[in-house]
Structure formats: C-alpha cells, structure tokens
C-alpha positions as CSV (number, residue, x, y, z in Angstrom):
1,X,46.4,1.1,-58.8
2,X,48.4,3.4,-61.1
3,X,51.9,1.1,-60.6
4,X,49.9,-2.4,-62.2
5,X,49.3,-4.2,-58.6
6,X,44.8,-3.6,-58.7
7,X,44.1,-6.0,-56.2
8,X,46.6,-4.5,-53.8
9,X,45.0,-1.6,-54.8
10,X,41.3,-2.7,-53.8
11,X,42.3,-3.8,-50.6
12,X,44.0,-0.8,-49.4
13,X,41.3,1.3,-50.7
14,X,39.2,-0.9,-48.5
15,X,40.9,0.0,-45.6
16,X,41.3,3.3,-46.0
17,X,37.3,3.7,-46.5
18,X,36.9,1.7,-43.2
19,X,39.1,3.7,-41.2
20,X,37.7,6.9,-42.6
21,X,34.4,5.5,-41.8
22,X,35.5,4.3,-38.2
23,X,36.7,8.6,-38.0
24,X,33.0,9.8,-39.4
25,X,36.2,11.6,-41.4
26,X,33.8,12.0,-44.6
27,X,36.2,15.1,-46.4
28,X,39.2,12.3,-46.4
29,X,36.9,9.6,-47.5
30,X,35.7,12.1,-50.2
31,X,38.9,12.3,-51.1
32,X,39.5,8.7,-51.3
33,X,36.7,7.9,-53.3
34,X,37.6,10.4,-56.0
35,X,40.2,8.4,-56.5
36,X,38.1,5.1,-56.3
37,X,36.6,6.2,-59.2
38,X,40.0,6.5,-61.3
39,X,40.6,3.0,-60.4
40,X,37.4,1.3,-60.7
41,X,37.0,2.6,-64.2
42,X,40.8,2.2,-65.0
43,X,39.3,-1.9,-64.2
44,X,36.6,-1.0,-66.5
45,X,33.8,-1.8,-63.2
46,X,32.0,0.9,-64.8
47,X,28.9,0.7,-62.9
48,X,30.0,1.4,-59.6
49,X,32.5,3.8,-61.1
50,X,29.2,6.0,-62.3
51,X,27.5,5.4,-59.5
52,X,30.6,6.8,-57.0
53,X,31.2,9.5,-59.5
54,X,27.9,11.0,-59.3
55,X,28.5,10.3,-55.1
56,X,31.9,12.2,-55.4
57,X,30.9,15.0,-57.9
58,X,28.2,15.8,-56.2
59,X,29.4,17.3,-53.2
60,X,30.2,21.8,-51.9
61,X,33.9,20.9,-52.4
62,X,34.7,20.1,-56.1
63,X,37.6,18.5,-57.1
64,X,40.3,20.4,-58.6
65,X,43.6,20.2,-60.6
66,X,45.1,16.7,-61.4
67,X,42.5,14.6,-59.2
68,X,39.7,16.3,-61.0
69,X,41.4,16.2,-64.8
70,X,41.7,12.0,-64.0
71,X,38.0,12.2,-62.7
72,X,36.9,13.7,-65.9
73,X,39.3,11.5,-67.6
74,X,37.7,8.4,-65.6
75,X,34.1,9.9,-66.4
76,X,35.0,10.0,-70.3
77,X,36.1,6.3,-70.1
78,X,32.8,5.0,-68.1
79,X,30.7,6.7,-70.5
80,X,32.0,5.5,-73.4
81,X,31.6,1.8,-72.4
82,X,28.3,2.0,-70.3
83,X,26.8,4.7,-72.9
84,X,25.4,8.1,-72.2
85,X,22.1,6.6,-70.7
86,X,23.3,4.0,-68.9
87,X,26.4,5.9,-67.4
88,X,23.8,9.1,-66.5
89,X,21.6,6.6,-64.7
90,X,23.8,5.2,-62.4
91,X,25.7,8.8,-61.7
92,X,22.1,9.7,-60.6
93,X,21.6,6.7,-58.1
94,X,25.0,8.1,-56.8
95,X,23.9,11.9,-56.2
96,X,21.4,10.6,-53.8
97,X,23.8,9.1,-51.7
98,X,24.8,10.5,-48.0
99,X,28.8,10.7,-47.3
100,X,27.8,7.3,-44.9
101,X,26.6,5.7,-47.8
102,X,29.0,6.2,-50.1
103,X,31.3,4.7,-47.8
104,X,29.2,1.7,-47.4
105,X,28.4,1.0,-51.6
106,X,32.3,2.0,-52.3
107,X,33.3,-0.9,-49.6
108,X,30.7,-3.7,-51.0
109,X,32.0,-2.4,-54.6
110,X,35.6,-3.2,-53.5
111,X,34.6,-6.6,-51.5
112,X,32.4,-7.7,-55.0
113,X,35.5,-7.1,-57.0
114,X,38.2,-9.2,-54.8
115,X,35.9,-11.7,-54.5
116,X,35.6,-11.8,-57.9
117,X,39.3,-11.8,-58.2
C-alpha cells in the first residue's frame, strides 16, 4: 500500500487475514492488522481504521518502534478527519473485539472497499 498499488494492497491483506484466520495464528494477524490500519487510513476509510485501531491497540503486546510510530501517525490522521468524538467512538467498538473478530470486521472492511473500487 506504501508503493501506490491500494487495491493490490487490499487484496493481499485479505489473504493474509484469511490464512491467519485458517492458522487460529492471532499474534501474526495482530500483526497484520496493525498495519491494516496504516493503510486504511492512508485511503482515508477512517471508520474502520478507528474501529481496527482500537482492535489492534488494545492488546498485552504493544506495538513498538516504526510499526507503532506509523500507527500513531495513522491514529493522528483518522482523528483529524473523523474528529475526537467520532474517532474515540469507533476505537471503543474496536476494544471489544476478540482476536476472531477482528479478523472477521478487518476482512468485510477489505471486501466493502474492493467492491467499492
């Protein structure tokens, strides 16, 4: 998503969260939704970049060094376009989320966007 190609992007991400899933391999699909979030906001999909950044932030094992510099980078951008409310909101829908369903709202998140084109 960083190289200009987001729809490539999308659907890699969507196959990496599905064979994560497939794995029950929730640290790597941690991981990968991290950096979900960079993308999705880097879109501007704000919504469902708050919504997997509170998933994501949530979690025993914080991010750290430059994945966790883009996520606060990410977090600064979402914010700033959904507003301080609005962004909060939707990070707190995302706390409640299990490591299954953060797989499952990432994947119809990706599938909403490409068909959206």
């Amino acid at each position: 998503g960083r190289l200009g190609e987001p729809e490539r992007a999308l659907r890699q991400y969507r196959d990496v969260i599905a064979h994560w899933r497939r794995l029950g391999s929730h640290t790597h699909q941690l991981t990968t939704l991290r950096n979900l979030v960079v993308l999705l906001a880097q879109l501007g999909a704000d919504e469902p970049a708050a919504v997997l950044h509170g998933a994501v932030t949530v979690d025993v094992t914080p991010s750290f060094g430059l994945e966790a510099r883009r996520l606060e980078a990410a977090w600064g951008s979402i914010e700033e376009r959904l507003g301080p409310e609005q962004a909060a909101a939707a990070a707190r829908r995302g706390r409640r989320l299990t490591a299954s369903q953060m797989g499952e709202v990432a994947l119809r998140h990706v599938d909403a966007l490409l068909a959206a084109g």
